[in-house]
C-alpha positions as CSV (number, residue, x, y, z in Angstrom):
1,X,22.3,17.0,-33.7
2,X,20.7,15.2,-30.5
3,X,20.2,17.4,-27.9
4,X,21.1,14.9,-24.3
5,X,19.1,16.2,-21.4
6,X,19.2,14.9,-18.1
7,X,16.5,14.9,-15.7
8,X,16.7,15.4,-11.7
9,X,13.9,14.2,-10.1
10,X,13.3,15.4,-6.1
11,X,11.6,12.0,-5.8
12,X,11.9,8.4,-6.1
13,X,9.0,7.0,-4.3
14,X,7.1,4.5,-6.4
15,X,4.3,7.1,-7.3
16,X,6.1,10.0,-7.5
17,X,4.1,13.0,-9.2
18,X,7.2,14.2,-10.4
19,X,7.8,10.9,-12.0
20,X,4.2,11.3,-13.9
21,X,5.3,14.7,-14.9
22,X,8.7,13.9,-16.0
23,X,7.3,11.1,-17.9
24,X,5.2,13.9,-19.9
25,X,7.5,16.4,-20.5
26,X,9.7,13.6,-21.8
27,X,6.9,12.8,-24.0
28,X,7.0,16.6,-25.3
29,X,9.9,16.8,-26.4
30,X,11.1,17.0,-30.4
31,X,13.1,14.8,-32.1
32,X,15.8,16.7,-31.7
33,X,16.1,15.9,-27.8
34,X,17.0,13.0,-25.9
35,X,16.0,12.4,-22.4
36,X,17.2,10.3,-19.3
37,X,16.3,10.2,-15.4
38,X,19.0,10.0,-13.6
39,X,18.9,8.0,-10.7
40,X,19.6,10.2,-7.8
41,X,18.8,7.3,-4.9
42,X,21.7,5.4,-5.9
43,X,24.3,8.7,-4.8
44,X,25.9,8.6,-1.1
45,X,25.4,12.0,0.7
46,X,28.2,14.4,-0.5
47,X,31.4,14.5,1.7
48,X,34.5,16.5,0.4
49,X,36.4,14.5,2.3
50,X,35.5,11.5,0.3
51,X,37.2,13.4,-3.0
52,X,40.1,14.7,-0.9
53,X,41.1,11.5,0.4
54,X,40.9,9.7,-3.2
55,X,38.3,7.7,-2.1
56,X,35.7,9.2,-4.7
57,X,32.4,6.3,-4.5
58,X,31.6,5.3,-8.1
59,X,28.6,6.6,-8.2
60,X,29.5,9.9,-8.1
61,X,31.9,9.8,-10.7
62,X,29.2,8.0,-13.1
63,X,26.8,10.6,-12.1
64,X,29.5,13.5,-12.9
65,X,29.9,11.7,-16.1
66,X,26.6,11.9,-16.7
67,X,25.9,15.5,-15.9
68,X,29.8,16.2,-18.4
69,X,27.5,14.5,-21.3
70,X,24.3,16.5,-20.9
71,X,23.5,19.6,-22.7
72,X,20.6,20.3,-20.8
73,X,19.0,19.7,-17.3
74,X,15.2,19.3,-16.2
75,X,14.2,19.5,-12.5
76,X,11.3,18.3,-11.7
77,X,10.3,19.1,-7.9
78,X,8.1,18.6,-5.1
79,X,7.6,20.9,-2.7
80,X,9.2,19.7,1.0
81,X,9.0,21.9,3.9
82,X,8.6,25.0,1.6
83,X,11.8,24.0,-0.4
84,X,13.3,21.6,-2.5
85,X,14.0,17.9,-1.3
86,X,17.7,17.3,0.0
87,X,18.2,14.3,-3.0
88,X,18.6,17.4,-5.7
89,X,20.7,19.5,-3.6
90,X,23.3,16.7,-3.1
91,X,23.2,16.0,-6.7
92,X,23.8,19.9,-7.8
93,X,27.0,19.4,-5.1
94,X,28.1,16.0,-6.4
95,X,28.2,17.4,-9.9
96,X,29.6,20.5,-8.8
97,X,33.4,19.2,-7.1
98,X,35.9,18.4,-6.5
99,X,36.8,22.3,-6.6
100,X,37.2,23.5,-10.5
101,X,35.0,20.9,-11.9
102,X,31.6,21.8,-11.5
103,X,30.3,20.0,-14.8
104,X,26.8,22.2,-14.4
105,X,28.9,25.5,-15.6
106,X,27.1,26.5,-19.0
107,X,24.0,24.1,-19.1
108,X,20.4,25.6,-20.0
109,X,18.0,24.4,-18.0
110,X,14.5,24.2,-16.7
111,X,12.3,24.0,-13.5
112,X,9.0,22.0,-13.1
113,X,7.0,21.9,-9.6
114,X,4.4,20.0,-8.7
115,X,2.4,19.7,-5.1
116,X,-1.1,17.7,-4.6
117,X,-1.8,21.3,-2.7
118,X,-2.5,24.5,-3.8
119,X,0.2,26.4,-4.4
120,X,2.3,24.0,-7.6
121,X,5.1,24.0,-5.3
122,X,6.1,27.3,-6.2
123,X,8.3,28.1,-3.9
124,X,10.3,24.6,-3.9
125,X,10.4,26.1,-8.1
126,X,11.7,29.3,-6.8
127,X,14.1,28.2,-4.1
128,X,16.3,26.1,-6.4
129,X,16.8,28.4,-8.9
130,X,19.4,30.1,-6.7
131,X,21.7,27.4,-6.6
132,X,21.0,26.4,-9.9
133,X,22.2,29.6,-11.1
134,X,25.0,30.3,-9.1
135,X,26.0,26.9,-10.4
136,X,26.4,29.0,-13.6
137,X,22.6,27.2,-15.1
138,X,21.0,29.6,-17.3
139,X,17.6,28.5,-16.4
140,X,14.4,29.1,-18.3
141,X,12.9,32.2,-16.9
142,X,9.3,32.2,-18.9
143,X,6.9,30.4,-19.1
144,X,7.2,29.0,-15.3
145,X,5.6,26.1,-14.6
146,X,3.7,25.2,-11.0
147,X,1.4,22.3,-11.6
148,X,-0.9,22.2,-8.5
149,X,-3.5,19.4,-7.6
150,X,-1.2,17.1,-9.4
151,X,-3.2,14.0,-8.5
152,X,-6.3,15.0,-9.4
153,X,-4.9,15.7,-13.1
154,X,-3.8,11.7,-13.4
155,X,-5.5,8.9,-14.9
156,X,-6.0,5.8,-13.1
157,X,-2.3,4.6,-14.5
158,X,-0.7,7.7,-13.0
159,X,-0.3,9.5,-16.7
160,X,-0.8,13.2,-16.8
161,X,-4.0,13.5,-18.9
162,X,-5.3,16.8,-17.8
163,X,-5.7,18.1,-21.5
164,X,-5.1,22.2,-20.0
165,X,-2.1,21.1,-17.9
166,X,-0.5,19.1,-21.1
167,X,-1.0,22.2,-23.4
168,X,1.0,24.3,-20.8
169,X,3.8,21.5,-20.6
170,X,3.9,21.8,-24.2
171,X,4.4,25.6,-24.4
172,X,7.4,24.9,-21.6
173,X,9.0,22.2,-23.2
174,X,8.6,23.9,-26.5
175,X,10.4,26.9,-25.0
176,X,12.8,25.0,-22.9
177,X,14.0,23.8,-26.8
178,X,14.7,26.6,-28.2
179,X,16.5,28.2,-24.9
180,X,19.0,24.8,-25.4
181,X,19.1,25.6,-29.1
């Protein structure tokens, strides 16, 4: 059976670093697993008001579809302001109404961070695992995995090609597979 994972991605600039990575841990995965980004730019800011009044914006409800259909969910994260960006927090809240429906409930799922600084963007990695689990996420616990001086670890084309930082995604992904089963 196909294991569906869906892919959050705290940025959509044109060169996104979590776009590189995504692309790699993609890339990593078995057979066994299909992945998709999901395309967080196109979702309006989340307004309750906007479910209570029956005025729900397609997108959301695609997107909820979406995240209904997934088995499993990869974040991959910069780090903004010593957090997570604002695009992955709406999404977690989209997916997670109206009231009764949060369609995250019972997922596996796994954290990637990555910062052209020091530091991997560890605490962007750490800082969304709270709402990820009290979204009822089981999230991968071990390995964790903080890529730091993301750009320097890119070929000219923007690939991840750092041989030591692709052996590490391996050993994630490979353990992010068996925590989905």
């Amino acid at each position: 059976m196909t294991r569906k994972i869906g892919v959050l991605l705290g940025s959509f600039r044109r060169a996104a670093f979590t776009r590189s990575v995504a692309d790699a841990a993609i890339a990593q995965l078995s057979d066994n697993c299909e992945a998709s980004i999901w395309a967080l730019d196109e979702l309006p800011l989340f307004n309750q008001d906007y479910d209570d009044d029956g005025a729900t914006p397609p997108q959301w409800a695609a997107f909820r579809e979406q995240v209904a259909a997934a088995d499993a969910v990869l974040v991959v994260t910069p780090e903004y302001n010593r957090s997570f960006p604002a695009v992955l927090k709406n999404a977690l809240d989209i997916a997670s109404r109206p009231a009764g429906e949060n369609r995250w409930a019972g997922k596996p799922g796994a954290v990637i961070s990555v910062s052209p600084g020091r530091i991997g963007g560890a605490l962007a990695n750490q800082h969304i695992r709270q709402p990820l689990a009290f979204l009822g996420i089981s999230v991968l616990q071990q390995p964790e995995l903080y890529i730091s001086d993301v750009a320097s670890l890119l070929d000219a084309d923007g690939h991840l090609s750092d041989e030591r930082t692709l052996r590490h995604l391996k050993d994630f992904i490979t353990a992010f597979e068996d925590l989905i089963g």
